[in-house]
N, C-alpha and C positions, 0 to 999 in steps of 0.2 A: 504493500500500500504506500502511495507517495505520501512525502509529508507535507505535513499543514502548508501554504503558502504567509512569507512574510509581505506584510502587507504595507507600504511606505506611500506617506501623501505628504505632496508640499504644493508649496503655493511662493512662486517665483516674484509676483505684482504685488502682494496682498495691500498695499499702502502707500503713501504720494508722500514720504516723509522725508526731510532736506536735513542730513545733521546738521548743527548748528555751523559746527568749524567750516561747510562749506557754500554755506546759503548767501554769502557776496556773490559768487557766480551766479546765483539763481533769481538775481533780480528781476523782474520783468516774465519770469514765468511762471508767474502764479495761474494765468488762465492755461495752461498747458497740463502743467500738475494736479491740477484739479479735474481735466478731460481723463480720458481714454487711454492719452499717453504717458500719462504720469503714472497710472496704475491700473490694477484690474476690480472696476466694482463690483461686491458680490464674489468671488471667486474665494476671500478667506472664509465668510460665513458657508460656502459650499466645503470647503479642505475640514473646516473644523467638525462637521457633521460626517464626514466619509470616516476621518479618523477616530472619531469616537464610535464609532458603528465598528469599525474594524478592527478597532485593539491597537493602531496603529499610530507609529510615530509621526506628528508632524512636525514638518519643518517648511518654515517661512520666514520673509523678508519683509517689514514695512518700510525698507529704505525706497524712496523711489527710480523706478525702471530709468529715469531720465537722469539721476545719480550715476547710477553701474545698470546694464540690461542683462538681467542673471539668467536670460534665457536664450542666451547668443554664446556661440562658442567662442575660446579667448583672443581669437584674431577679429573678429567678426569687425566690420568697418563702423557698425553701428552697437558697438559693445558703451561707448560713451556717448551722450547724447551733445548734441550745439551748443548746449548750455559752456561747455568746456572750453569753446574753443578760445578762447583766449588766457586760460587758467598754464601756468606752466605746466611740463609736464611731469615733475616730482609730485606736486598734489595731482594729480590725474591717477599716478601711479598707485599714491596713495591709499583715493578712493577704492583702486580694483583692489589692491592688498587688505583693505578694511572689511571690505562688504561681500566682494565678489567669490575669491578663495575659499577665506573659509565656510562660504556656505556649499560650494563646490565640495570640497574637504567633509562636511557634517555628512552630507548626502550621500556621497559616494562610502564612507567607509559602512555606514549601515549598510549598504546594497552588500561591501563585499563581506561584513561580517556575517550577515545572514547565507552566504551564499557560501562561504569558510564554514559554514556551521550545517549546512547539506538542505539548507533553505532555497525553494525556486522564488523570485523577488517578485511581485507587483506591485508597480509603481504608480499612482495618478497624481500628475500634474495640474493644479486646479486652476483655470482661466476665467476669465470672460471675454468678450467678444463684444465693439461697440455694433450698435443695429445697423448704422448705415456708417460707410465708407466711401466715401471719393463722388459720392451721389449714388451709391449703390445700396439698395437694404437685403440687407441681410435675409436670406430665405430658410431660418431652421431657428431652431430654441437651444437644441442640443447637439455639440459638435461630438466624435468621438476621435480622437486622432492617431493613427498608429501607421507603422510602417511595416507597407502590406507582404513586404518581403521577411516579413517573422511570423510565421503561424501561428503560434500560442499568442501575439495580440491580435492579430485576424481575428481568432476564435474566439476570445473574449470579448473585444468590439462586435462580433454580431450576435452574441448570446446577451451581450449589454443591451444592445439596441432591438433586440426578440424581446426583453422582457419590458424595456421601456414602453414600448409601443404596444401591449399587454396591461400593464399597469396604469399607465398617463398617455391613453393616444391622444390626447388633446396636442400632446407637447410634439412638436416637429423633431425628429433626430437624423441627423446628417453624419456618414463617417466621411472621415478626410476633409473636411467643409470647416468652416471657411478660410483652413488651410490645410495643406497636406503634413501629414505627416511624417515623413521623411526630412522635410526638411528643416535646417540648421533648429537648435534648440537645445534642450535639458536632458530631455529624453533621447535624442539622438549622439548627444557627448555620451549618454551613460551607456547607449548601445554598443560603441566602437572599446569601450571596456569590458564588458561584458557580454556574453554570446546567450542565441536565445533559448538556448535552454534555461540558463540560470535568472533570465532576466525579462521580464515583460514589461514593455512602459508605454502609458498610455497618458496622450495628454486631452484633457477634459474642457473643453469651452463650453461655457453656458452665455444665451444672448441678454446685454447686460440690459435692456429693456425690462424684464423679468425682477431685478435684485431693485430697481429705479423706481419699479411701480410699488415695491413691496408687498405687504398685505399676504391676505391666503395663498394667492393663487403661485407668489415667491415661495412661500415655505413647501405649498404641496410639489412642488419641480424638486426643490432641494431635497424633500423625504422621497421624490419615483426616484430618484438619482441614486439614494445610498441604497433604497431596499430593491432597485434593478440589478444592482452591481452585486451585493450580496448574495440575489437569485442568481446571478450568474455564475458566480464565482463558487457557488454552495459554502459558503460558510456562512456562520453565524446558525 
């Protein structure tokens, strides 16, 4: 019989937060910080419900994305946001050694200590998604994101997305939407460390129209979301 799977949720956005020491560079973007780009709304109150349903650790960031982007790999052109560009680059450096590392560092050593310990890892990344984009609205509630060349997230994205749409068909769910999941990110750094046996990661968008309007109809999404994944997964 296989063993139990370790179960790991974080949450990359969860907050638009400036430390102090560097909020002279951030003059003038307080309307930014507070959109879409600053951070992801709804995404920590989704991470904190998956991981308490699962027994699972979370790990997250209220520094804002526009601080360090913890969800870009370490070359990535947009790992620091414009705010920077006039900031030397010893504080730039800074930043990525404060914020970026070691949450890099947190995340990854539980994936390998569970997997050092004969644990196969699932991982959900918790997002959100603004509704409209560039004049575009967004066509889904719920994204599921995985890369389609690892079966064990295949299979989990469509037993995820069988029981969503079972439980909440109200709720729209999209895999790979409203972006793919292969590409650059949290979950795909942790790929290229880990092979798919030992490691499943799935990154989670919910549309943030949902967490904006709050009320029931937010919490009933957040509750098909944990008790879909849990059908999925058979635990609990």
């Amino acid at each position: 019989m296989p063993p139990e799977p370790f179960f790991l949720v974080t949450c990359e956005h969860a907050g638009n937060r400036v430390p102090a020491r560097y909020r002279n560079w951030f003059q003038g973007w307080e309307e930014a910080l507070a959109s879409h780009r600053g951070h992801d709304p709804g995404a920590l109150a989704q991470a904190r419900d998956l991981a308490r349903a699962l027994a699972a650790p979370l790990v997250y960031s209220t520094v804002s994305r526009l601080v360090v982007e913890l969800n870009r790999s370490p070359r990535h052109p947009r790992l620091l946001s414009e705010a920077w560009r006039a900031a030397p680059r010893e504080v730039r450096e800074e930043a990525v050694a404060r914020y970026y590392r070691p949450y890099r560092e947190r995340a990854g050593q539980l994936v390998a200590g569970a997997i050092a310990g004969g644990r196969r890892v699932v991982h959900i990344s918790s997002h959100s998604f603004t509704p409209v984009l560039d004049g575009e609205v967004r066509n889904a509630d719920i994204g599921l994101l995985y890369h389609p060349g690892r079966p064990g997230e295949r299979a989990l994205c469509d037993a995820w997305q069988a029981a969503l749409e079972t439980l909440a068909p109200r709720f729209r769910v999209r895999r790979n939407y409203p972006y793919t999941g292969k590409s650059d990110g949290f979950c795909s750094w942790l790929r290229r460390r880990f092979g798919p046996g030992d490691y499943v990661g799935i990154e989670l968008e919910i549309n943030q129209k949902h967490c904006l309007a709050g009320g029931a109809s937010w919490r009933e999404l957040r509750r098909a979301v944990v008790a879909a994944l849990v059908q999925a997964c058979g635990a609990g």
